[in-house]
C-alpha positions in Angstrom: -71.6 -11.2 22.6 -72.9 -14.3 21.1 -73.0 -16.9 24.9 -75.1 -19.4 22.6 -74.4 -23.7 23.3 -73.0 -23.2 19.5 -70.1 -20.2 20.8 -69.1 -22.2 23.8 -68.6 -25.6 22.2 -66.4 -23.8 19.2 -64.6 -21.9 22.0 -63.6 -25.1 23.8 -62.8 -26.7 20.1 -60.0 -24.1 20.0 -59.3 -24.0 23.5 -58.4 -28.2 23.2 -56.4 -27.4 20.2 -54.4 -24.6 22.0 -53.9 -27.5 25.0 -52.8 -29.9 22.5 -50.1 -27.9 20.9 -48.7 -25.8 24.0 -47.5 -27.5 27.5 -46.4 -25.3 30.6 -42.5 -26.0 29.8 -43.6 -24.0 26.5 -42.2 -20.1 25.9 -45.4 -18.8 24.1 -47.0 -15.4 22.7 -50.8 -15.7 22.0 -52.1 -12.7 19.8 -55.0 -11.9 18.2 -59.2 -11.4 17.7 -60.8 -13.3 20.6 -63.5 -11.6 20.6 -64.4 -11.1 23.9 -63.2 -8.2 26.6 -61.4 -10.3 30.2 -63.1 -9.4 32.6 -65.6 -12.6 34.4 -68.3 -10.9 32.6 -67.9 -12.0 29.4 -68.0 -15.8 29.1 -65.3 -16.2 26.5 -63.0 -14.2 29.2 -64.1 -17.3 31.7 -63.7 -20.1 29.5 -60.5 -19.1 28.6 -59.2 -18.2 31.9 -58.5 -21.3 33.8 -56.9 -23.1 30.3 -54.7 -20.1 30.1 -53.8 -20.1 33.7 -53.1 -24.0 33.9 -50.6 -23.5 30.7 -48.9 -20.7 32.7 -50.1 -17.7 30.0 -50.8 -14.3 31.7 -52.8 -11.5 29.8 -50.7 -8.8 28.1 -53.7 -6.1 28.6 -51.7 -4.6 31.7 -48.7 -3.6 29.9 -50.6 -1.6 27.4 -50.4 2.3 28.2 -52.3 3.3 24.9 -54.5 6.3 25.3 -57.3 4.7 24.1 -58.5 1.6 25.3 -59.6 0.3 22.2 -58.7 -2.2 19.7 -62.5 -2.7 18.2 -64.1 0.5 17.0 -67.3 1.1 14.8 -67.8 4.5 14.9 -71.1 4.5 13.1 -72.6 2.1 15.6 -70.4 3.9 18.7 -69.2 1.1 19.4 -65.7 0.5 21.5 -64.1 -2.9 22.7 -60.5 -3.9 24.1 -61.0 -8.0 22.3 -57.7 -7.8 20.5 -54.9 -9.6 23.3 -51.7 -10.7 23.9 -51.8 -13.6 26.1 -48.0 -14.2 27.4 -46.2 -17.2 29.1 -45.3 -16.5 32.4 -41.5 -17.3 32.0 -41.2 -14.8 29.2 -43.6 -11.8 30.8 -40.7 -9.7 32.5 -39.3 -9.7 28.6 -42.2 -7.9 27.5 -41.5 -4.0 27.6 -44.8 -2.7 26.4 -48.4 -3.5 24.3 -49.4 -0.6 21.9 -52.3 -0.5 20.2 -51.3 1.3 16.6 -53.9 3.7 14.9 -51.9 5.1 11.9 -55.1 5.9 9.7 -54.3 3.5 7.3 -56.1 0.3 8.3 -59.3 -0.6 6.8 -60.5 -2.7 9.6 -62.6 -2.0 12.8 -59.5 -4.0 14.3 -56.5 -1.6 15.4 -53.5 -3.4 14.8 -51.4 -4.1 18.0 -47.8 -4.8 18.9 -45.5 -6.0 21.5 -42.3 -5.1 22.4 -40.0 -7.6 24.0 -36.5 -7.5 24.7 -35.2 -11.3 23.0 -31.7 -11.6 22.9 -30.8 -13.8 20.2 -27.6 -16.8 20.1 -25.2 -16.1 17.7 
């Protein structure tokens, strides 16, 4: 993990542009590479923490049941990382039934793709 002055400051560049577009009032679904596992190890994990906290987002990690733990692999270099997350708003969690992480084969990336279910009902 790259903790250089240069990694922080671009961190807290999207971390101000993620406060400037989503308030607490805000139903919201974060996904995606952050490249970083949460737990207070990893610096990422604790510069994000109190932004997403104070917008009222709750990491998705705990509602995936996938049998691997994954969504990083290189398995030339044995390497395995959880840095792909769903960061939910708190008003929307209970709507969230699960977090999969798919491995069908078919993806060229070291990313696994991964997918949330929730359970929206739509006006009509």
């Amino acid at each position: 993990m790259d903790v250089s002055v240069k990694y922080q400051i671009d961190l807290g560049d999207c971390l101000g542009f993620i406060e400037s577009v989503i308030s607490q009032t805000d139903n919201c679904i974060l996904l995606g590479d952050m490249n970083f596992q949460c737990d207070d190890d990893n610096v990422g994990y604790r510069l994000c923490k109190p932004v997403f906290e104070g917008l009222g987002l709750c990491n998705g990690d705990s509602l995936c049941q996938a049998s691997h733990c994954y969504t990083y692999c290189n398995e030339s270099l044995n390497a395995f990382s959880f840095i792909d997350h769903f960061v939910i708003s708190s008003t929307i969690w209970k709507l969230c039934s699960s977090v999969e992480i798919l491995d069908s084969g078919s993806n060229l990336s070291g990313h696994c793709p991964t997918a949330g279910k929730f359970n929206f009902e739509l006006d009509t």
